[in-house]
mmCIF file of the C-alpha atoms, coordinates in Angstrom:
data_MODEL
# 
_entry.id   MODEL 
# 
loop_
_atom_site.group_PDB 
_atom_site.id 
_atom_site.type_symbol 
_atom_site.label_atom_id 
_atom_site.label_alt_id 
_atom_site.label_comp_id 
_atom_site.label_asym_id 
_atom_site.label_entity_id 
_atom_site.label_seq_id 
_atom_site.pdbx_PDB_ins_code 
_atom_site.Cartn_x 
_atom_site.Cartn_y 
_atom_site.Cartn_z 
_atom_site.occupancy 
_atom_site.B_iso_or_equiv 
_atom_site.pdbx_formal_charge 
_atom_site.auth_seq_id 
_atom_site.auth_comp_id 
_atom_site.auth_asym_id 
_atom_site.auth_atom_id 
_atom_site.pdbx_PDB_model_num 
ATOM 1   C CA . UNK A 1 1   ? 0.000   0.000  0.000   1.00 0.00 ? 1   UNK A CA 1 
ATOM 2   C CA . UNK A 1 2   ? 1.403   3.489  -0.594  1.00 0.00 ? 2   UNK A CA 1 
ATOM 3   C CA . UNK A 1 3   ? 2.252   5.838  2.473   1.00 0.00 ? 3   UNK A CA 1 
ATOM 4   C CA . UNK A 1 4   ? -0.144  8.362  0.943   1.00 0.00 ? 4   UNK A CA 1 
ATOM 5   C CA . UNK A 1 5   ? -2.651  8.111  -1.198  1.00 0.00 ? 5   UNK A CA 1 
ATOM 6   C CA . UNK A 1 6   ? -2.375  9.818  -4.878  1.00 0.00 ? 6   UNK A CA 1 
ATOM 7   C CA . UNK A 1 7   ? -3.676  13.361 -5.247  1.00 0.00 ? 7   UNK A CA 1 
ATOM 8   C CA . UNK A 1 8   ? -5.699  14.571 -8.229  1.00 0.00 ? 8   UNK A CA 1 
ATOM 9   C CA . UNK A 1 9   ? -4.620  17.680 -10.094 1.00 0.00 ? 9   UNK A CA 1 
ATOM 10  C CA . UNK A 1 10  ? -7.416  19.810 -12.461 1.00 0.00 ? 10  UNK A CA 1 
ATOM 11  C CA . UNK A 1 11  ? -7.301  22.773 -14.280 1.00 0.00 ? 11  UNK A CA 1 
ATOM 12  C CA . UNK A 1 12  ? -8.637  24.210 -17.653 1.00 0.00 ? 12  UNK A CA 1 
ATOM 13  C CA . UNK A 1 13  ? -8.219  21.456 -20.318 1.00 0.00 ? 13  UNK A CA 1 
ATOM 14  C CA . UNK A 1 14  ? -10.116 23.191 -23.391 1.00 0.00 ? 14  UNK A CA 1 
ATOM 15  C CA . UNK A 1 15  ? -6.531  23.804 -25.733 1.00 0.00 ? 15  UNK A CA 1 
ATOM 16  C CA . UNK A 1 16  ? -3.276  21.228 -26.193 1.00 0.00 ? 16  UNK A CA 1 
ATOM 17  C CA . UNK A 1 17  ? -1.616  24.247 -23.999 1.00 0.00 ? 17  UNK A CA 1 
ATOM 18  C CA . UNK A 1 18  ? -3.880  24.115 -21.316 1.00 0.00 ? 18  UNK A CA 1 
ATOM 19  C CA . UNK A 1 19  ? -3.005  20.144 -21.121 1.00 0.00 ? 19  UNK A CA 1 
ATOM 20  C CA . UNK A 1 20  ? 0.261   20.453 -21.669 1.00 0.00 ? 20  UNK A CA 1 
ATOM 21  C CA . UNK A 1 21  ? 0.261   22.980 -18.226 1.00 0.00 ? 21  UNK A CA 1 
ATOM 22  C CA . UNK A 1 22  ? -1.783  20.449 -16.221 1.00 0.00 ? 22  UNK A CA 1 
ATOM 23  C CA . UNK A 1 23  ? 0.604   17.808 -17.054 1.00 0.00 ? 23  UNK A CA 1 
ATOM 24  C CA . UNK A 1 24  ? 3.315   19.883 -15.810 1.00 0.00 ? 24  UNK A CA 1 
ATOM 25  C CA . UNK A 1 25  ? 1.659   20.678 -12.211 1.00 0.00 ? 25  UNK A CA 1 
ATOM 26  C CA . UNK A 1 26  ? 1.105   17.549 -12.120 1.00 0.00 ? 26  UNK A CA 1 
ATOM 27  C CA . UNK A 1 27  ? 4.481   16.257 -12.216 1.00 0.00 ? 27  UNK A CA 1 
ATOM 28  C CA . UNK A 1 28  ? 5.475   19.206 -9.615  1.00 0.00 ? 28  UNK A CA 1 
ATOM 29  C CA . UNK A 1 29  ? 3.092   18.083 -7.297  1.00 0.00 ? 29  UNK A CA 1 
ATOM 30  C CA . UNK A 1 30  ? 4.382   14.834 -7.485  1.00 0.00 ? 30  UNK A CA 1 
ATOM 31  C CA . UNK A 1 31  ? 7.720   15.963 -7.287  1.00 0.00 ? 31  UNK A CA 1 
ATOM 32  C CA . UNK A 1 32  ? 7.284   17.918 -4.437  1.00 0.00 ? 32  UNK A CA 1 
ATOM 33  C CA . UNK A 1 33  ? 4.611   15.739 -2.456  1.00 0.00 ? 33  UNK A CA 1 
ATOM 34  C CA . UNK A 1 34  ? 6.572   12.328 -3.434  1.00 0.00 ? 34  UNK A CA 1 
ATOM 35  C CA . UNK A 1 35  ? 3.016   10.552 -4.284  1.00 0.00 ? 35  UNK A CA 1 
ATOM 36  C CA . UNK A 1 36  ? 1.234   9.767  -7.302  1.00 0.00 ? 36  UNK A CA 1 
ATOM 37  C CA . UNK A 1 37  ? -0.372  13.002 -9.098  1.00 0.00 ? 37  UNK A CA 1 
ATOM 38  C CA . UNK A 1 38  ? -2.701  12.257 -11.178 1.00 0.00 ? 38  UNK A CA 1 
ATOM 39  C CA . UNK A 1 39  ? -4.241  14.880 -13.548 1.00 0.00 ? 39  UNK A CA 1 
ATOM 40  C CA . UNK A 1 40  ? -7.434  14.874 -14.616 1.00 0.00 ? 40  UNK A CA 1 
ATOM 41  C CA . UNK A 1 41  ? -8.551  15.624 -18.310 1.00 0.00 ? 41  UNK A CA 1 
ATOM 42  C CA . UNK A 1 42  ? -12.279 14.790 -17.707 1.00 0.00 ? 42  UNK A CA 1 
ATOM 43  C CA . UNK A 1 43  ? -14.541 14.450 -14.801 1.00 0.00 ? 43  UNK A CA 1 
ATOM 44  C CA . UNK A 1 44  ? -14.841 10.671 -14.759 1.00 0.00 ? 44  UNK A CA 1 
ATOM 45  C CA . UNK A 1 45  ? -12.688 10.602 -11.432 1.00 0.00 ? 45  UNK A CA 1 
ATOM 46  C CA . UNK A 1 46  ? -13.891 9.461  -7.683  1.00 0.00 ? 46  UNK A CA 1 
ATOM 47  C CA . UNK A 1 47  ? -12.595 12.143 -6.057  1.00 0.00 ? 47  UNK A CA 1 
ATOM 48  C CA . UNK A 1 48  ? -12.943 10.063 -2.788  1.00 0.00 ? 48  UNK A CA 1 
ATOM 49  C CA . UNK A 1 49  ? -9.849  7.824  -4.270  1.00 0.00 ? 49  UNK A CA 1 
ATOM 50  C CA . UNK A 1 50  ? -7.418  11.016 -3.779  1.00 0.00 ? 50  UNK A CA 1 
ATOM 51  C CA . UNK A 1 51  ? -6.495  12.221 -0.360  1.00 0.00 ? 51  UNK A CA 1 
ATOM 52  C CA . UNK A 1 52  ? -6.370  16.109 -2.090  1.00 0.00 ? 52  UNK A CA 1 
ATOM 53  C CA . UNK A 1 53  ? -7.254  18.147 -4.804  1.00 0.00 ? 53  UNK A CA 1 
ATOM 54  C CA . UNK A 1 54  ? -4.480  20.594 -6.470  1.00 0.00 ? 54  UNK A CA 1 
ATOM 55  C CA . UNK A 1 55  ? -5.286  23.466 -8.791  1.00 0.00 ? 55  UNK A CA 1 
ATOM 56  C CA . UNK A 1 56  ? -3.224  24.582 -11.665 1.00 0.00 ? 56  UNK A CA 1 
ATOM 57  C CA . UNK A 1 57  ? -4.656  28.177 -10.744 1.00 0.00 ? 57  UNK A CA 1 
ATOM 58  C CA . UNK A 1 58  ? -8.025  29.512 -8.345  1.00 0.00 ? 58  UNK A CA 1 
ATOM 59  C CA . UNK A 1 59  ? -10.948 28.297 -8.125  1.00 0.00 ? 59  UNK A CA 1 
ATOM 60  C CA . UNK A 1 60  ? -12.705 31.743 -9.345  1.00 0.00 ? 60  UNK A CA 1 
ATOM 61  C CA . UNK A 1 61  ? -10.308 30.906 -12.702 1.00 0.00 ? 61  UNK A CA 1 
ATOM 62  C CA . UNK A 1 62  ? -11.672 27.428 -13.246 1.00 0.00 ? 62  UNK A CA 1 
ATOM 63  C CA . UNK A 1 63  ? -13.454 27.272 -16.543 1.00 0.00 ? 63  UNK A CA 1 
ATOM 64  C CA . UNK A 1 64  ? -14.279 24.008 -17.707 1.00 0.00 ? 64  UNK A CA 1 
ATOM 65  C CA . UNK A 1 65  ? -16.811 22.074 -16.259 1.00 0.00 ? 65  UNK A CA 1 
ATOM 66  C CA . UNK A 1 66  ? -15.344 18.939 -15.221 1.00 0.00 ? 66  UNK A CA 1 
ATOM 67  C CA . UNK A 1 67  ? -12.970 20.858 -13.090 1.00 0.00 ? 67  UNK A CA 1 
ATOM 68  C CA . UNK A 1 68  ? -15.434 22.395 -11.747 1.00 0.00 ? 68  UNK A CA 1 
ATOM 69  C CA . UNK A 1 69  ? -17.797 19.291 -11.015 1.00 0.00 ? 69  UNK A CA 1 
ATOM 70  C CA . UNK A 1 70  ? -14.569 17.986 -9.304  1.00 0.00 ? 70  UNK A CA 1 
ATOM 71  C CA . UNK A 1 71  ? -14.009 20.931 -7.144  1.00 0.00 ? 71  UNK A CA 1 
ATOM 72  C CA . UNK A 1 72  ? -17.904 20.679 -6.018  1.00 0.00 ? 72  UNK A CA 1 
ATOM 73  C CA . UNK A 1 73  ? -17.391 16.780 -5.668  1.00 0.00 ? 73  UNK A CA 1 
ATOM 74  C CA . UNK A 1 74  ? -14.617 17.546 -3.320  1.00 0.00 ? 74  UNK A CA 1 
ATOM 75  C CA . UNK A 1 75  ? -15.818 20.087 -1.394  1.00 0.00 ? 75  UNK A CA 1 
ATOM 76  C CA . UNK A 1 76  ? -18.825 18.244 -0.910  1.00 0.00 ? 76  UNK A CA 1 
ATOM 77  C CA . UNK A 1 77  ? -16.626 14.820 0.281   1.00 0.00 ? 77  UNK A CA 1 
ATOM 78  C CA . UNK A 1 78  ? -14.656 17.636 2.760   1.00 0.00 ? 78  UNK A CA 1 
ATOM 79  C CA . UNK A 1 79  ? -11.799 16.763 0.658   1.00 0.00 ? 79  UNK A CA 1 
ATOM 80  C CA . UNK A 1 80  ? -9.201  19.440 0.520   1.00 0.00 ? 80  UNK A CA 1 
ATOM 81  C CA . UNK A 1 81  ? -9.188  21.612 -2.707  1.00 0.00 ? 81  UNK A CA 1 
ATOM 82  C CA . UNK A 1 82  ? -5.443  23.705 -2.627  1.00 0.00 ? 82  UNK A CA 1 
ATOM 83  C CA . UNK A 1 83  ? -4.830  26.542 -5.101  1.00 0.00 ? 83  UNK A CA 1 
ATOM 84  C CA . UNK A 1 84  ? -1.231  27.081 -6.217  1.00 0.00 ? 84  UNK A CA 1 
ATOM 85  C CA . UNK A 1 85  ? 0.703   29.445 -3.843  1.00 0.00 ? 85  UNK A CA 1 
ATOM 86  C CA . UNK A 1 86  ? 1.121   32.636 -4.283  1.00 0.00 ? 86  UNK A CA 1 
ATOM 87  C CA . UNK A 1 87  ? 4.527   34.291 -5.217  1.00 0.00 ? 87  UNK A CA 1 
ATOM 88  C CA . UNK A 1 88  ? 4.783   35.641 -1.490  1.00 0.00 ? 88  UNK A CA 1 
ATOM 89  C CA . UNK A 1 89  ? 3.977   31.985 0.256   1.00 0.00 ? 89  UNK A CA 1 
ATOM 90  C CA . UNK A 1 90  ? 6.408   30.175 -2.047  1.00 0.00 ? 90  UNK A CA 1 
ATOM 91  C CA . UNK A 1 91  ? 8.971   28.984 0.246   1.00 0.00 ? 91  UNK A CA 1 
ATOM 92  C CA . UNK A 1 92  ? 12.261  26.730 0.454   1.00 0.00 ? 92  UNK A CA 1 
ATOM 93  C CA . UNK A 1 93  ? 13.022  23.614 2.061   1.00 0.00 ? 93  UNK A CA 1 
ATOM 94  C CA . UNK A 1 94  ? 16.673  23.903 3.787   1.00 0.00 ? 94  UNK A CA 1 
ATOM 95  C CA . UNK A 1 95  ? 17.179  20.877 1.586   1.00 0.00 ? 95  UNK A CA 1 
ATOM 96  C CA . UNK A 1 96  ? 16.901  23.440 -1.376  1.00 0.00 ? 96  UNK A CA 1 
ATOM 97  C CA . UNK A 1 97  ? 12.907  22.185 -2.520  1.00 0.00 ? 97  UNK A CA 1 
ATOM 98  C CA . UNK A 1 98  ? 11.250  25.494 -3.275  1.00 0.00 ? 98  UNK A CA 1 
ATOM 99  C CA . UNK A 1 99  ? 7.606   24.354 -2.782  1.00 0.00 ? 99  UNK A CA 1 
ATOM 100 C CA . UNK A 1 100 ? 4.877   26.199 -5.554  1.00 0.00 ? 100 UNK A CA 1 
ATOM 101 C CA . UNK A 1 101 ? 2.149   24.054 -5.783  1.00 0.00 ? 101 UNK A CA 1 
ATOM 102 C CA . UNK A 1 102 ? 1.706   22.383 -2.311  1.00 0.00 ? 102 UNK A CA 1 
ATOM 103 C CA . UNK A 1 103 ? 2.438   23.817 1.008   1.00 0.00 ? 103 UNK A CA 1 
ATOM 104 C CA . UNK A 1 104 ? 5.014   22.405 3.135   1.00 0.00 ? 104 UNK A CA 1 
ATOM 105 C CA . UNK A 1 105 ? 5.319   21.008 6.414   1.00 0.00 ? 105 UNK A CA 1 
ATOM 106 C CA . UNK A 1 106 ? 5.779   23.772 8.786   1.00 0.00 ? 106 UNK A CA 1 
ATOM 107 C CA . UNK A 1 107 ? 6.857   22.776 12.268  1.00 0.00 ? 107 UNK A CA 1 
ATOM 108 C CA . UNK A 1 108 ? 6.021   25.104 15.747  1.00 0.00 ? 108 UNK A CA 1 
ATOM 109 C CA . UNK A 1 109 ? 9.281   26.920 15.194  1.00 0.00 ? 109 UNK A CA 1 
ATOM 110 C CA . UNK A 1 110 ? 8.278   28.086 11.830  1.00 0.00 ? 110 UNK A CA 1 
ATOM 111 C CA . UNK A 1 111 ? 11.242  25.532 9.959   1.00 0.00 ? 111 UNK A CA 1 
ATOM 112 C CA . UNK A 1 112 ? 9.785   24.303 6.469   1.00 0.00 ? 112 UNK A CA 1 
ATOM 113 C CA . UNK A 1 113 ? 10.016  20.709 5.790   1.00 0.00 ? 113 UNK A CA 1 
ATOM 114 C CA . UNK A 1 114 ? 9.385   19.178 2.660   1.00 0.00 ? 114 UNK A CA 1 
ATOM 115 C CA . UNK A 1 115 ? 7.655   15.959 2.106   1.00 0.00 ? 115 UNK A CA 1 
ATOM 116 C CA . UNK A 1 116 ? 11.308  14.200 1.332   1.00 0.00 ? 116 UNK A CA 1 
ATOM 117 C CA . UNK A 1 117 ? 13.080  15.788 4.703   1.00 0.00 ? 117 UNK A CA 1 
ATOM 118 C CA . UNK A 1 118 ? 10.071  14.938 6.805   1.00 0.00 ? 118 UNK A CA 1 
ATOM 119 C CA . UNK A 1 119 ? 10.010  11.382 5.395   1.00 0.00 ? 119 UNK A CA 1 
ATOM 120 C CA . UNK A 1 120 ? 7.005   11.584 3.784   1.00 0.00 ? 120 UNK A CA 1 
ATOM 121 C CA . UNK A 1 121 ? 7.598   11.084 0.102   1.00 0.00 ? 121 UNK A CA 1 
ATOM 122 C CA . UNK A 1 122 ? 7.800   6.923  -0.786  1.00 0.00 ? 122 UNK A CA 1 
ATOM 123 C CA . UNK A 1 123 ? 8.304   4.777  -3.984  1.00 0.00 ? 123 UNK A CA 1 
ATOM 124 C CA . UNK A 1 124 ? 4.768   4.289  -5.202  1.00 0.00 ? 124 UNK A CA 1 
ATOM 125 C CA . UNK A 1 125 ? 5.580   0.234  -6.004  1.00 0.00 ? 125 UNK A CA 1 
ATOM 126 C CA . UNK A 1 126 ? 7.258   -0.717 -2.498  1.00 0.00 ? 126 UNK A CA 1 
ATOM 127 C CA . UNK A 1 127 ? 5.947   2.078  -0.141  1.00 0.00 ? 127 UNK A CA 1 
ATOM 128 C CA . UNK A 1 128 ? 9.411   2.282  0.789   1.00 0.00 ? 128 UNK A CA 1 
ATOM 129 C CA . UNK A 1 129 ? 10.711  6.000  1.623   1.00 0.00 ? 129 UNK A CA 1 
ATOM 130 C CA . UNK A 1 130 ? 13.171  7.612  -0.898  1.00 0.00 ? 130 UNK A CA 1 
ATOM 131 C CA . UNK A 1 131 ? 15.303  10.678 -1.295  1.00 0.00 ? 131 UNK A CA 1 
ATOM 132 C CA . UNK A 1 132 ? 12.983  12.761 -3.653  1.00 0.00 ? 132 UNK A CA 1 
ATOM 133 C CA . UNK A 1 133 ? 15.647  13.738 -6.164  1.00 0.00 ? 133 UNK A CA 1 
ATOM 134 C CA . UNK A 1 134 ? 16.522  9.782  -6.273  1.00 0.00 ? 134 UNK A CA 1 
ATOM 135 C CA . UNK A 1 135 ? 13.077  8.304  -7.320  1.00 0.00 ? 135 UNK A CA 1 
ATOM 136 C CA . UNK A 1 136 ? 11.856  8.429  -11.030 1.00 0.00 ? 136 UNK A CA 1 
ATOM 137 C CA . UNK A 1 137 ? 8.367   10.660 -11.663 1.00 0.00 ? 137 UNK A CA 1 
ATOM 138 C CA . UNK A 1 138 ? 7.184   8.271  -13.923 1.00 0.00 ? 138 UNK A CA 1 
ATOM 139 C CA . UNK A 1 139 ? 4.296   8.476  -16.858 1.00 0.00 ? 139 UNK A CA 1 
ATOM 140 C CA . UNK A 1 140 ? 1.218   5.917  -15.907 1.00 0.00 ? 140 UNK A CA 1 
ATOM 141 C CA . UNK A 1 141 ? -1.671  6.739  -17.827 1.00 0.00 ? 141 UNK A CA 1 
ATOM 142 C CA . UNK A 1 142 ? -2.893  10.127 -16.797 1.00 0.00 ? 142 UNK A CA 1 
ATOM 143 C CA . UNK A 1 143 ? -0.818  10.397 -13.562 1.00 0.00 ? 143 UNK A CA 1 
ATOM 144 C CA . UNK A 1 144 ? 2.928   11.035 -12.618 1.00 0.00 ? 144 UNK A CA 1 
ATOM 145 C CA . UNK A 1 145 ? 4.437   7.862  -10.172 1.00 0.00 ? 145 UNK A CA 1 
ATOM 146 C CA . UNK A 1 146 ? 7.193   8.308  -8.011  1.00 0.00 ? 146 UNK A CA 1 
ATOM 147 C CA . UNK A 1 147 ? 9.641   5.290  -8.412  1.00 0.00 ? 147 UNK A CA 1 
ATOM 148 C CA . UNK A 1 148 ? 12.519  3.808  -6.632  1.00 0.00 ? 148 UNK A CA 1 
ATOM 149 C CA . UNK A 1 149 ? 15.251  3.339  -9.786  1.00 0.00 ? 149 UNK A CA 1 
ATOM 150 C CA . UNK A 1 150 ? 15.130  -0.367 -8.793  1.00 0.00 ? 150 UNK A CA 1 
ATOM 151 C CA . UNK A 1 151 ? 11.904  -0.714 -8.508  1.00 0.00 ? 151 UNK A CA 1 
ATOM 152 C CA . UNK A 1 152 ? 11.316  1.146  -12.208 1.00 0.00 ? 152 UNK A CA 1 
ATOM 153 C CA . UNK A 1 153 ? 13.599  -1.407 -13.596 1.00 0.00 ? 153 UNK A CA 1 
ATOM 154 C CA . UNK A 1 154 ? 12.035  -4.297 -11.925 1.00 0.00 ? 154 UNK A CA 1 
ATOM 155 C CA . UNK A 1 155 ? 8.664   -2.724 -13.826 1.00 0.00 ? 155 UNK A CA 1 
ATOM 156 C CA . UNK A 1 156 ? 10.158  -2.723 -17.226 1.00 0.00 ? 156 UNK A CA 1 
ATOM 157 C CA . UNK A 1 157 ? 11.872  -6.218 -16.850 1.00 0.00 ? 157 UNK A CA 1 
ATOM 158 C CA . UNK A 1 158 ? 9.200   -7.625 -15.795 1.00 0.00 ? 158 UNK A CA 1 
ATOM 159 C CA . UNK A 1 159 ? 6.524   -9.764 -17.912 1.00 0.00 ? 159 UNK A CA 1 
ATOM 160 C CA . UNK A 1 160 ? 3.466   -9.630 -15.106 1.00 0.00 ? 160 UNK A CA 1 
ATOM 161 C CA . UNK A 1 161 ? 0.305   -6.893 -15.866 1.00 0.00 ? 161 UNK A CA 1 
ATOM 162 C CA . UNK A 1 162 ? 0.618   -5.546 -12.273 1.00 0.00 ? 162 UNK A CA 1 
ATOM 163 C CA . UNK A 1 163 ? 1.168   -2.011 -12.020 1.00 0.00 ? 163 UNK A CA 1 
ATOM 164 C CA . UNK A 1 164 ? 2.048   0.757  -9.370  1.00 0.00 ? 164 UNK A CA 1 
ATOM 165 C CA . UNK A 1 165 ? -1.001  1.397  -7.009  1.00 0.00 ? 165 UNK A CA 1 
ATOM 166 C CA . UNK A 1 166 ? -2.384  5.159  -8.494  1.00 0.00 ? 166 UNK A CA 1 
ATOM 167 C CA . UNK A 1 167 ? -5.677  5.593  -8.340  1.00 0.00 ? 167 UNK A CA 1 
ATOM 168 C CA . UNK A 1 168 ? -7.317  7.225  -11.770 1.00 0.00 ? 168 UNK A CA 1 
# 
C-alpha cells in the first residue's frame, strides 16, 4: 500500500496548452509531495480515491466544467481543494525544494520541511521511503508515479500486468 494516497490535479483542459500545463503541475506536485499526481482531463474521477485536490490556478479561474464538477465533488466529500501558492507563500526547504504548488510542512518553530526531509515522500511500487531527487516521476496513464530506480527497472523487466497502485 502506498504511504499516501495519490492526489488529483485539475485545471482548464479546453486547448493542447492548457493540457500540456496540467501535465506539468502535475508532475510538480508529485515531485514535491513524493506521491502519485494524477491529472485529470475529464470528470470521470472518484474524487474520494485522492487524499487532495491541487489546482493549476483559483478556483474563481476554473473554466471548464469537469474541473469544476470535481471541485464541487470535493468540497462536498470535505476533501481538501489547494490553489497554487502565491509568489509571497512560495517557500524553500533547507534541503533546497522550493515548494509552488503544495504547502510544506511547517513545524512550531516556523522551519519548512518538505515531504522528502520529513520522510514523507515513498516509492509508489514498495511504499518504501526515498530521497525525492533519487526516485523516477514516472508516466502511468494520466498520472505522474514516483519510483525507486530499482523498482522502475524491476517494472520494465518484468513480464506480469501488475502495475504501481495510483488511483485514476
Amino acid at each position: 500500500m502506498l504511504a499516501h494516497p495519490a492526489v488529483l490535479v485539475i485545471g482548464p483542459t479546453a486547448s493542447p496548452s492548457d493540457v500540456e500545463h496540467l501535465r506539468h503541475v502535475a508532475w510538480n506536485v508529485a515531485y514535491e509531495l513524493g506521491t502519485p499526481a494524477a491529472y485529470a482531463t475529464h470528470a470521470d474521477y472518484r474524487v474520494t480515491d485522492f487524499s487532495t485536490l491541487h489546482l493549476t490556478g483559483s478556483v474563481e479561474s476554473l473554466r471548464d466544467a469537469s474541473a469544476l464538477v470535481l471541485v464541487g465533488e470535493a468540497m462536498l466529500a470535505d476533501i481538501p481543494v489547494h490553489e497554487p501558492l502565491t509568489a509571497d507563500e512560495a517557500v524553500t526547504c533547507d534541503c533546497g525544494l522550493v515548494h509552488h504548488y503544495t504547502r510544506p510542512h511547517v513545524d512550531e518553530r516556523g522551519d519548512v520541511w518538505c515531504a522528502e526531509c520529513h520522510e514523507d515522500s515513498a516509492c509508489a511500487w514498495c511504499g518504501e521511503w526515498n530521497d525525492t531527487e533519487d526516485l523516477e516521476i514516472v508516466a502511468q496513464g494520466d498520472a505522474w508515479v514516483p519510483l525507486h530506480p530499482g523498482c522502475l527497472t524491476a517494472l520494465r523487466s518484468a513480464t506480469s500486468t501488475s502495475r504501481p497502485r495510483v488511483a485514476a
